[in-house]
PAROSE-61401 format. One line per 8 residues: number of its first residue (from 1); their letters; for each residue x, y, z of N, C-alpha, C, CB. Coordinates in steps of 0.02 Angstrom, whole numbers, plus 50000, padded with zeros to 5 digits. Glycine has a CB too. Example, Ala and Ser with C-alpha at 12.3 -4.5 7.8 and 13.67 -1.06 7.14 Angstrom:
# PAROSE-61401
1> AS> 50660,49716,50390,50615,49775,50390,50660,49835,50390,50565,49776,50452; 50642,49888,50354,50684,49947,50357,50645,50002,50394,50704,49970,50286
# end
This chain:
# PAROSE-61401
1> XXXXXXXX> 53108,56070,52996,53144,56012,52971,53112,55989,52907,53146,55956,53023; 53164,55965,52881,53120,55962,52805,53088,55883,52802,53181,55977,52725; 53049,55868,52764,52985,55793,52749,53054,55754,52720,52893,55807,52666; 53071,55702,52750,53114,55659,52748,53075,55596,52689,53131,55639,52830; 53078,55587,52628,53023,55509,52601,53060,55462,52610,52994,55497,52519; 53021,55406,52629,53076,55331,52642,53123,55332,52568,53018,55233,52647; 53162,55298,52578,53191,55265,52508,53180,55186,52496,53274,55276,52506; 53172,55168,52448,53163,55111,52421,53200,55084,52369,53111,55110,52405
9> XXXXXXXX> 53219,55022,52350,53247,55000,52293,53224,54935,52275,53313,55003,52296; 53186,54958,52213,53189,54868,52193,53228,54828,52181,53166,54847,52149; 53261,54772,52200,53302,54734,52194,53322,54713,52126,53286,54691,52230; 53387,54722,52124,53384,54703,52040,53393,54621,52026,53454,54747,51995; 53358,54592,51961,53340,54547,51950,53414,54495,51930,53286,54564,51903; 53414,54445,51970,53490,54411,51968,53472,54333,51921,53525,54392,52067; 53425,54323,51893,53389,54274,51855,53443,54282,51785,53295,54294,51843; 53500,54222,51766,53522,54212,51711,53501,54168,51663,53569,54203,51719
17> XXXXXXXX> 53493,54184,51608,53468,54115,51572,53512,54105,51518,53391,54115,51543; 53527,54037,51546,53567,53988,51478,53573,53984,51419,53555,53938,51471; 53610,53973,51352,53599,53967,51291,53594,53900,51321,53646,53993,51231; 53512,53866,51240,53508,53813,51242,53491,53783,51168,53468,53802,51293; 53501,53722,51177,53507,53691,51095,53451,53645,51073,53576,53644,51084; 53453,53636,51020,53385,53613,51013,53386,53542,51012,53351,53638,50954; 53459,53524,50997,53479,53465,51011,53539,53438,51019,53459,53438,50978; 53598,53376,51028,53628,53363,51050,53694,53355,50952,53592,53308,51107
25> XXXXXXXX> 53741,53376,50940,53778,53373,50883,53807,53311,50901,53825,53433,50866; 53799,53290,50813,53785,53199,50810,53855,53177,50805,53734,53162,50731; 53893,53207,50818,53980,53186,50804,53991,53154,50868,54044,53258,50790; 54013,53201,50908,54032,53192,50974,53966,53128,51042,54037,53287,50997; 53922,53146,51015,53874,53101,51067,53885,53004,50998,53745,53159,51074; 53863,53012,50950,53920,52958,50923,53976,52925,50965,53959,52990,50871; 54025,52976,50949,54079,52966,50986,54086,52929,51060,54098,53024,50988; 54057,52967,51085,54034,52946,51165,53983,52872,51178,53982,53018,51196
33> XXXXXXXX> 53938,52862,51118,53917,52810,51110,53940,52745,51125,53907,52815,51068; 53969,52760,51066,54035,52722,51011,54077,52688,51099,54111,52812,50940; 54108,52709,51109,54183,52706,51168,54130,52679,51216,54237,52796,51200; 54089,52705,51258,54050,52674,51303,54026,52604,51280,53997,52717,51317; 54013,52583,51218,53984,52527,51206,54033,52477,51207,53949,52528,51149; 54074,52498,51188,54166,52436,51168,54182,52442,51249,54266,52488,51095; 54170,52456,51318,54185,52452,51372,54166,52365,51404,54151,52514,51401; 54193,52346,51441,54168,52272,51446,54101,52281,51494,54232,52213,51483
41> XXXXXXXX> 54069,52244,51518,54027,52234,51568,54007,52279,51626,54045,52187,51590; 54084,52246,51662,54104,52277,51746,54140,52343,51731,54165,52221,51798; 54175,52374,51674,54182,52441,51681,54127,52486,51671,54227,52459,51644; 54073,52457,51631,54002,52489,51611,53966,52506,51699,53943,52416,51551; 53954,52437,51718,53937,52446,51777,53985,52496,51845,53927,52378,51789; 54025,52477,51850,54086,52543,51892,54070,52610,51861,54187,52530,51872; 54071,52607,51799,54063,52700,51781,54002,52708,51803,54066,52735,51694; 53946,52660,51782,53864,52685,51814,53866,52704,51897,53800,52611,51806
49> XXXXXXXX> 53871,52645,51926,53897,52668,52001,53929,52730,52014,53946,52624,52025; 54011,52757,51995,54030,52806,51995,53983,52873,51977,54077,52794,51964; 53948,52865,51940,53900,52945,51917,53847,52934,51960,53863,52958,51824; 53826,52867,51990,53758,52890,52032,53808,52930,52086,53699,52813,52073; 53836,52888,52121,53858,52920,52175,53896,52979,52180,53885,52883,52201; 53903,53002,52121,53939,53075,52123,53867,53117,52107,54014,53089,52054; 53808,53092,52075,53754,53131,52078,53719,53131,52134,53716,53118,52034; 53731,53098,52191,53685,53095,52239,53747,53148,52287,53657,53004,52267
57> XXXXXXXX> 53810,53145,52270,53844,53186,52321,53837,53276,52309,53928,53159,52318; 53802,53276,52239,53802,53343,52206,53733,53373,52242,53800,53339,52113; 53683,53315,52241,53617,53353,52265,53636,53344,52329,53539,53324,52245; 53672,53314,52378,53678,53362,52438,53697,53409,52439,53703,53350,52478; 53760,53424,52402,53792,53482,52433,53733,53545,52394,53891,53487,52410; 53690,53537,52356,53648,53593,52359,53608,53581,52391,53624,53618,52312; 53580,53561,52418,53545,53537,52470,53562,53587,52522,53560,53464,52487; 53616,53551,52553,53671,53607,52612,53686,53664,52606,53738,53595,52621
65> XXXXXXXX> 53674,53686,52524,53684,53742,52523,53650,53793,52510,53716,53744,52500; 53583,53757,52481,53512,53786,52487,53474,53815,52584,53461,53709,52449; 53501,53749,52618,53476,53757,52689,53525,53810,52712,53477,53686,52736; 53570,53801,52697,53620,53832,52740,53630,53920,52718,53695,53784,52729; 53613,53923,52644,53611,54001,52624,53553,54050,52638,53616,54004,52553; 53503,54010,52678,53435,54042,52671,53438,54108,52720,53370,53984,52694; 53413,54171,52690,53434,54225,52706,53393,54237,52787,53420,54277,52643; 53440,54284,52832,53394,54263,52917,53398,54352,52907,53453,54205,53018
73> XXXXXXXX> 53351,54369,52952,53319,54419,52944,53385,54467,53008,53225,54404,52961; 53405,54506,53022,53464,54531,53059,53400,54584,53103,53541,54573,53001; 53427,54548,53173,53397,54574,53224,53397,54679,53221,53442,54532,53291; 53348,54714,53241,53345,54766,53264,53407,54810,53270,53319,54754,53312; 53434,54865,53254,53484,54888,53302,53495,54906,53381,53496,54932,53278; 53542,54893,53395,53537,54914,53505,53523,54954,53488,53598,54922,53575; 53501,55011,53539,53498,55069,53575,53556,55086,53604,53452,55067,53620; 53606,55144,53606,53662,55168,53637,53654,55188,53689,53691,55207,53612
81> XXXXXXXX> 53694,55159,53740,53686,55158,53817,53683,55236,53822,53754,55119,53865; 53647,55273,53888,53666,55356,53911,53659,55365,53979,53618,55417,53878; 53683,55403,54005,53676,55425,54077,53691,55505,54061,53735,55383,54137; 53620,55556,54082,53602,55603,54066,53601,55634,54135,53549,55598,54026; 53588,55695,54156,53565,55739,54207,53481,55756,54178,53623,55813,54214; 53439,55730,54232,53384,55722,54237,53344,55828,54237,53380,55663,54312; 53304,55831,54200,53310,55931,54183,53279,55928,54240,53264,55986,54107; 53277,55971,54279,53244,55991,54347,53273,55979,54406,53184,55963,54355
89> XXXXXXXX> 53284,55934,54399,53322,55889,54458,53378,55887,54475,53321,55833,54454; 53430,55930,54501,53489,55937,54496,53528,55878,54543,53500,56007,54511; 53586,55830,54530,53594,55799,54559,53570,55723,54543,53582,55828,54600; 53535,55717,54488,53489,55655,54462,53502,55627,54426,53437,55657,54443; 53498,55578,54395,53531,55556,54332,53447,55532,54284,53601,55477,54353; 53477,55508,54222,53415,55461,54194,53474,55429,54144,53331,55506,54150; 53451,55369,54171,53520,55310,54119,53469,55253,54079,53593,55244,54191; 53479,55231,54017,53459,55174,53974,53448,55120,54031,53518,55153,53913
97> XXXXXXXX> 53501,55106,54067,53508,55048,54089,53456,55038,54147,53578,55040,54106; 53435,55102,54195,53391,55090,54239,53323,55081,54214,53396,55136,54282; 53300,55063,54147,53233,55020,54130,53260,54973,54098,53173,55050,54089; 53309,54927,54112,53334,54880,54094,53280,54808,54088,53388,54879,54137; 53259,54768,54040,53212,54742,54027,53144,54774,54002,53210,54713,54071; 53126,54833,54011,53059,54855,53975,53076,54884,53940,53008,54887,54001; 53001,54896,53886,53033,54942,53828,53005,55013,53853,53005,54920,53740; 53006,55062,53776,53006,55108,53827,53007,55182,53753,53091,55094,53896
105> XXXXXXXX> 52987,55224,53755,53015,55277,53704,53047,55333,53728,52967,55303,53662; 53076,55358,53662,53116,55407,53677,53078,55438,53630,53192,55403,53676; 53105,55507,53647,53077,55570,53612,53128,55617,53622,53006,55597,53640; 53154,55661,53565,53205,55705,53564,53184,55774,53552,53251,55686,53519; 53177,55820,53580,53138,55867,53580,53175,55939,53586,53092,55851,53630; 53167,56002,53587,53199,56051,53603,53137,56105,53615,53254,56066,53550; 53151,56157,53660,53096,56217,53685,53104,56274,53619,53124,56261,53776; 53161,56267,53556,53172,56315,53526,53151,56288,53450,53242,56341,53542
113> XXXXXXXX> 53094,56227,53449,53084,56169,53390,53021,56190,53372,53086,56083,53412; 53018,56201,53317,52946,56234,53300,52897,56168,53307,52941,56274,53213; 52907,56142,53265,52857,56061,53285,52845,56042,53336,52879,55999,53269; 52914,56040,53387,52921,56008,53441,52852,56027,53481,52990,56027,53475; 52849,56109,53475,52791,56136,53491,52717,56097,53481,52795,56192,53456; 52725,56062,53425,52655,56033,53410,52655,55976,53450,52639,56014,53333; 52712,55954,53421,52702,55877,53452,52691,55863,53528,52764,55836,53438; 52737,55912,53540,52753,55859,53639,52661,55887,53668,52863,55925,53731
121> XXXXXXXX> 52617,55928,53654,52552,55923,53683,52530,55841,53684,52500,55971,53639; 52538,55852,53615,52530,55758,53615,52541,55721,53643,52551,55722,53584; 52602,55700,53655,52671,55673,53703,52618,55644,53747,52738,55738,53746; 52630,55720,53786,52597,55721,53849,52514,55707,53865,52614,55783,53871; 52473,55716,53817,52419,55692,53816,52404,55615,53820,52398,55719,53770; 52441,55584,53783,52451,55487,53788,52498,55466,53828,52476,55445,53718; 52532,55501,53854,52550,55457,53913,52515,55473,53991,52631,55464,53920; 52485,55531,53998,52397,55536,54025,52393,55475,54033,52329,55565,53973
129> XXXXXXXX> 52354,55452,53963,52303,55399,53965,52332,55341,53954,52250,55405,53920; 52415,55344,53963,52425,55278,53956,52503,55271,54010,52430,55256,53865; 52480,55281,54077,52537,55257,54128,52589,55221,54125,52519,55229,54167; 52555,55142,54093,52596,55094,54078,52658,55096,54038,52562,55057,54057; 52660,55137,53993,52687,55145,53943,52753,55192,53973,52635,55171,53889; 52845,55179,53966,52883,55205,53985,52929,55257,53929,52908,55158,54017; 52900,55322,53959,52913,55366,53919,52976,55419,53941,52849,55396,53908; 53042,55457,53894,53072,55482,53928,53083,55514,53865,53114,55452,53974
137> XXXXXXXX> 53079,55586,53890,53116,55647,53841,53160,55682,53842,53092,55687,53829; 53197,55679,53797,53279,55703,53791,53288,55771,53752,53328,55643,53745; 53300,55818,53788,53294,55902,53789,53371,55906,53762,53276,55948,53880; 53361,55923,53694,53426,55930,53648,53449,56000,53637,53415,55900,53578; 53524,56024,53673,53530,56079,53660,53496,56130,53663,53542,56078,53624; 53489,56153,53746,53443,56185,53741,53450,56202,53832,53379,56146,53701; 53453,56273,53855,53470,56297,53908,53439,56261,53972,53457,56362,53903; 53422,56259,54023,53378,56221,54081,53326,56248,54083,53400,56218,54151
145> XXXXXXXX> 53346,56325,54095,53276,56358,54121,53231,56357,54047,53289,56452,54156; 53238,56348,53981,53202,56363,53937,53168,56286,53926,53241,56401,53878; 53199,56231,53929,53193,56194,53950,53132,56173,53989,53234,56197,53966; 53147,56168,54042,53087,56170,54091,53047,56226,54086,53106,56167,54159; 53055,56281,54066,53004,56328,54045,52943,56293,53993,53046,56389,54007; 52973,56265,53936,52925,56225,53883,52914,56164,53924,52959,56205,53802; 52950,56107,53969,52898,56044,53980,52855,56066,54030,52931,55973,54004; 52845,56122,54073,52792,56135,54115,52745,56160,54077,52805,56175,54167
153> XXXXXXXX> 52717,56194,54009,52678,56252,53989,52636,56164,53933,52737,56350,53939; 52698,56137,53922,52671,56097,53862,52630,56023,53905,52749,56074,53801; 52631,56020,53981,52616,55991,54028,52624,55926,54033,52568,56004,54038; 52705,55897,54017,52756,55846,54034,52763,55829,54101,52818,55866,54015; 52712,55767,54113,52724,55717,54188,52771,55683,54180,52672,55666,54213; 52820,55643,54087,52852,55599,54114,52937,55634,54102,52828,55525,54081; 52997,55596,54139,53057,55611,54151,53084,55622,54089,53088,55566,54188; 53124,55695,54089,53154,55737,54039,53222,55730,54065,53126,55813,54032
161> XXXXXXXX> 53253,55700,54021,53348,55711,54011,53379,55750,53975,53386,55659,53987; 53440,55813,54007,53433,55851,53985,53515,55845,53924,53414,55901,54041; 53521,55827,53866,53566,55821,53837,53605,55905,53806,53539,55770,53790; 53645,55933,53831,53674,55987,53796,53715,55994,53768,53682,56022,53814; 53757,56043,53720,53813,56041,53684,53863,56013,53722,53830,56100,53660; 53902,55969,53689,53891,55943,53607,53854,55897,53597,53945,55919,53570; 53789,55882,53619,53726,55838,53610,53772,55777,53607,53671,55853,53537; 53806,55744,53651,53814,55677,53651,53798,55639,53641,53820,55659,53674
169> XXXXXXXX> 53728,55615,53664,53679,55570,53661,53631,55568,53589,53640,55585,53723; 53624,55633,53560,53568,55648,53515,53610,55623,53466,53536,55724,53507; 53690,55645,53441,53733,55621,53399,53736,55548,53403,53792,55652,53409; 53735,55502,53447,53761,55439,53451,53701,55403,53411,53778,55412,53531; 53623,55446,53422,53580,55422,53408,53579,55408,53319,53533,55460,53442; 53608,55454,53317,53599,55466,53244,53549,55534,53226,53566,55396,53212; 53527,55576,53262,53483,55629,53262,53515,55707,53267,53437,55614,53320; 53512,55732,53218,53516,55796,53184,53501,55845,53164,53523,55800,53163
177> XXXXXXXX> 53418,55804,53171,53340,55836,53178,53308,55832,53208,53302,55831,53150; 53282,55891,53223,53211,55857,53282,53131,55901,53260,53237,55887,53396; 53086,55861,53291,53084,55798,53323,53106,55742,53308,53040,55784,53332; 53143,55688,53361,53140,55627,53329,53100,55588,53368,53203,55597,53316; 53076,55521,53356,53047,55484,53441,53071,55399,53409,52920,55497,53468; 53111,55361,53461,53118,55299,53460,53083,55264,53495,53167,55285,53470; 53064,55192,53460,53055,55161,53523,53063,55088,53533,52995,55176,53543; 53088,55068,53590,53135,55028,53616,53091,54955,53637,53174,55071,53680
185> XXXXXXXX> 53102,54888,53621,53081,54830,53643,53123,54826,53698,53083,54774,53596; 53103,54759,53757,53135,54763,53834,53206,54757,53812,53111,54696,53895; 53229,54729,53746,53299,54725,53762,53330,54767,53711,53327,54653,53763; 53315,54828,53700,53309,54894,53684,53359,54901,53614,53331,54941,53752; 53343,54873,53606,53354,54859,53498,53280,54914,53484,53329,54726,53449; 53304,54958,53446,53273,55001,53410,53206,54985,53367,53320,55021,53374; 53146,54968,53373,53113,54943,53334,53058,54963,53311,53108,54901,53348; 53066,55041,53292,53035,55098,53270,53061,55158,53269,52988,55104,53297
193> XXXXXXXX> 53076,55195,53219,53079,55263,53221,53065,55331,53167,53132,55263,53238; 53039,55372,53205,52992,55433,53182,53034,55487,53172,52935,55455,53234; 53054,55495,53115,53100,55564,53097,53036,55625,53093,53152,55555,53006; 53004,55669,53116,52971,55707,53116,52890,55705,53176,52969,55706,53048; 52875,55752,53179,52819,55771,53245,52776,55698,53230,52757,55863,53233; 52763,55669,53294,52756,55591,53300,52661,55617,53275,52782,55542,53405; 52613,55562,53259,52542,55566,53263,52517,55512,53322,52509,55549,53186; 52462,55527,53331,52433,55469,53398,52427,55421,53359,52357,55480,53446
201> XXXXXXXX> 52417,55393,53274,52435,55322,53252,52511,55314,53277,52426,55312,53165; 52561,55364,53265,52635,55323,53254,52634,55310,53331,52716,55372,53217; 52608,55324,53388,52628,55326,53468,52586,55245,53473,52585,55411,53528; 52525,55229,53445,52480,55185,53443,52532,55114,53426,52420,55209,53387; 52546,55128,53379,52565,55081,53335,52658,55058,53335,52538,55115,53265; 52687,55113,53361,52766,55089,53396,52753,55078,53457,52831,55143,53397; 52693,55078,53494,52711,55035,53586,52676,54976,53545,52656,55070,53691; 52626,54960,53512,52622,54902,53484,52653,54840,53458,52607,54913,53458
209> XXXXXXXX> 52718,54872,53449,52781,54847,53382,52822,54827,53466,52835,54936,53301; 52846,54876,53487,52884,54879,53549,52867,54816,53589,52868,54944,53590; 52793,54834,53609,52771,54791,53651,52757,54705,53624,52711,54827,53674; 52768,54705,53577,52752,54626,53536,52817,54613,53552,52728,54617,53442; 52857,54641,53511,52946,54611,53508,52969,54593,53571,53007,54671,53482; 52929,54631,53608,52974,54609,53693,52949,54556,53699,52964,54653,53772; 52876,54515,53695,52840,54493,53735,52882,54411,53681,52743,54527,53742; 52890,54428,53626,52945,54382,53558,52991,54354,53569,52979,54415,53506
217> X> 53027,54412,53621,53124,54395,53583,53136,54376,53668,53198,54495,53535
# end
């Protein structure tokens, strides 16, 4: 699979600036002088009144519209519900919904994935040493017996779902490549993911992310 680099964009700069003058042309402010002064008393006073209170109605509404535009950060994406046939287990299922409230990762894997090869030793080495942690791997396209041929050799304790053509599940994910590995806060909004063979930082550091957001939201 080929080295995927993030993309980035710097935001382009939305800052306009005004023509400005150096001073006010002596005709027209005259003018305006002039007429305001020949006004009697109580219309002087009514127009003053009138501009406060249309200036005090202006700085609310930016006000309201300062509070009210302030940009909110857009929650996580869900996770797409699945109900899989569990590899080994004929008769079994493994569904999203039965770790309903914990989080949890996924890992998309195949016995015919050259990486996959590297990675899932891994896999399986940290979730060893880390029980707590709810792990489930999704065997993409890819026969039973070869299948379970690679999670026994690569020495996979936790539950493998076995997704096959037309990869239902792997498509919904958005995954086209593998390895991929997600991983899921309790209310399983997406809040990490590893397009390529995971490292024991990225496994470290998405139950970290996972495990904060749940303990958050």
């Amino acid at each position: 699979m080929a080295k995927q680099e993030p993309m980035t964009q710097e935001p382009a700069s939305t800052q306009e600036h005004d023509e400005v003058s150096a001073g006010p042309p002596a005709g027209p402010a005259r003018g305006a002088a002039g007429w305001f002064g020949g006004l009697s008393r109580g219309r002087k006073l009514a127009l003053t009144w009138s501009a406060s209170v249309l200036a005090v109605v202006v700085a609310l509404l930016a006000i309201g519209a300062t509070t009210g535009g302030t940009a909110k950060h857009a929650p996580p994406p869900r996770a797409s519900a699945f109900t899989l046939s569990e590899l080994g287990h004929p008769g079994q299922h493994i569904s999203l919904a039965q770790y309903a409230g914990h989080p949890l990762i996924l890992n998309f894997f195949a016995s015919w994935c050259a990486p996959c090869q590297r990675e899932t030793p891994l896999i399986a080495r940290f979730y060893r040493g880390h029980r707590n942690v709810i792990l489930v791997g999704i065997d993409v396209n890819d026969s039973t017996s070869a299948g379970l041929a690679f999670a026994r050799k690569m020495g996979v304790a936790y539950p493998v779902a076995s997704d096959p053509a037309p990869m239902t599940m792997a498509l919904s994910y958005g995954v086209t490549a593998l390895p991929q590995t997600f991983f899921l806060n309790a209310q399983h909004r997406i809040v990490k993911r590893v397009i390529r063979a995971v490292t024991l930082t990225d496994l470290l550091s998405g139950v970290a992310i996972m495990t904060k957001q749940s303990a958050r939201s």
